[in-house]
C-alpha positions in Angstrom: 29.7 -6.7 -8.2 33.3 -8.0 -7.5 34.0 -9.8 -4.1 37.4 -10.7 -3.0 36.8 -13.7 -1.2 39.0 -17.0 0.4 38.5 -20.4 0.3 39.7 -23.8 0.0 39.5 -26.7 -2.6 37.8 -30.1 -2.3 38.2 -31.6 -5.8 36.0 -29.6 -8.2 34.6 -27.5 -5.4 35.8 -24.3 -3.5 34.2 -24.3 0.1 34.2 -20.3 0.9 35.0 -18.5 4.2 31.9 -16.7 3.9 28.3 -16.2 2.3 29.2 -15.0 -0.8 25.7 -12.9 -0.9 24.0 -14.2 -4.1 21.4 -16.3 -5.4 21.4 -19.9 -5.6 21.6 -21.1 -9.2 23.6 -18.0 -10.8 25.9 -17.8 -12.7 29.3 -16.1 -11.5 32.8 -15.7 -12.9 35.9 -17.0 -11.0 39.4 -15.9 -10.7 41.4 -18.2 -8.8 45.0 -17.1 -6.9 47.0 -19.7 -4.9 47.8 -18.5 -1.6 50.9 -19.8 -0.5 51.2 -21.2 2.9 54.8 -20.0 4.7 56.3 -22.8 6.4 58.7 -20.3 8.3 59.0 -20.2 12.1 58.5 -17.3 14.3 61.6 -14.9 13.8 62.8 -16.5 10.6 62.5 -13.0 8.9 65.2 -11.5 11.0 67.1 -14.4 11.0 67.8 -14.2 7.1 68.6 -10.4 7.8 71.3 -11.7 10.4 74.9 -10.7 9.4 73.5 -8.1 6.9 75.7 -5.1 9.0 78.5 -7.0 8.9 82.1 -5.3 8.3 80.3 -2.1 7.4 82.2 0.6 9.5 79.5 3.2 9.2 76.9 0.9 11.3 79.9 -0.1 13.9 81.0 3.6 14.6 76.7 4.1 14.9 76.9 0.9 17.5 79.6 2.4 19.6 78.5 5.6 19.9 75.0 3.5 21.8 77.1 1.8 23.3 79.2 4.6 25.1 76.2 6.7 25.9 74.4 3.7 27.7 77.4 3.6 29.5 77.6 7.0 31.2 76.5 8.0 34.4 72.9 9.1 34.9 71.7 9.1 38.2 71.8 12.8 39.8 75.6 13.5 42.1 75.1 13.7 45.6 77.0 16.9 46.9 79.7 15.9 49.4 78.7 17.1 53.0 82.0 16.3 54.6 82.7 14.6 57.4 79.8 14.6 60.3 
């Protein structure tokens, strides 16, 4: 049986999540991993991607062509009645 398990370490013991499902008193093989903890903040992912598009022309010809299309017209033209 192989169980992928987490835990934490007080001295020479590791405190499970979990039951690990087997008997007191045997015998078991360990494989330890350190998980590390992230320190980063909310966002900080796209914040290191900031700047990234910079000065690339391709990208800024994408972003105005957005840009113009968000800027036209879309509600529907009323017909002009004329005068009343």
């Amino acid at each position: 049986m192989t169980k992928s398990l987490h835990g934490t370490v007080h001295g020479k013991t590791i405190e499970l999540d979990e039951d690990l499902g087997v008997a007191e008193g045997q015998e078991v093989f360990v494989q330890v991993r350190i998980v590390r903890r992230t320190t980063r903040s909310t966002g900080a992912g796209l914040l290191r991607t900031e700047g990234a598009l910079a000065d690339d022309e391709e990208w800024d010809a994408i972003m105005e062509t957005i840009r113009q299309d968000r800027r036209l017209e879309r509600r529907p033209q009323v017909a002009d009645l004329g005068e009343l």
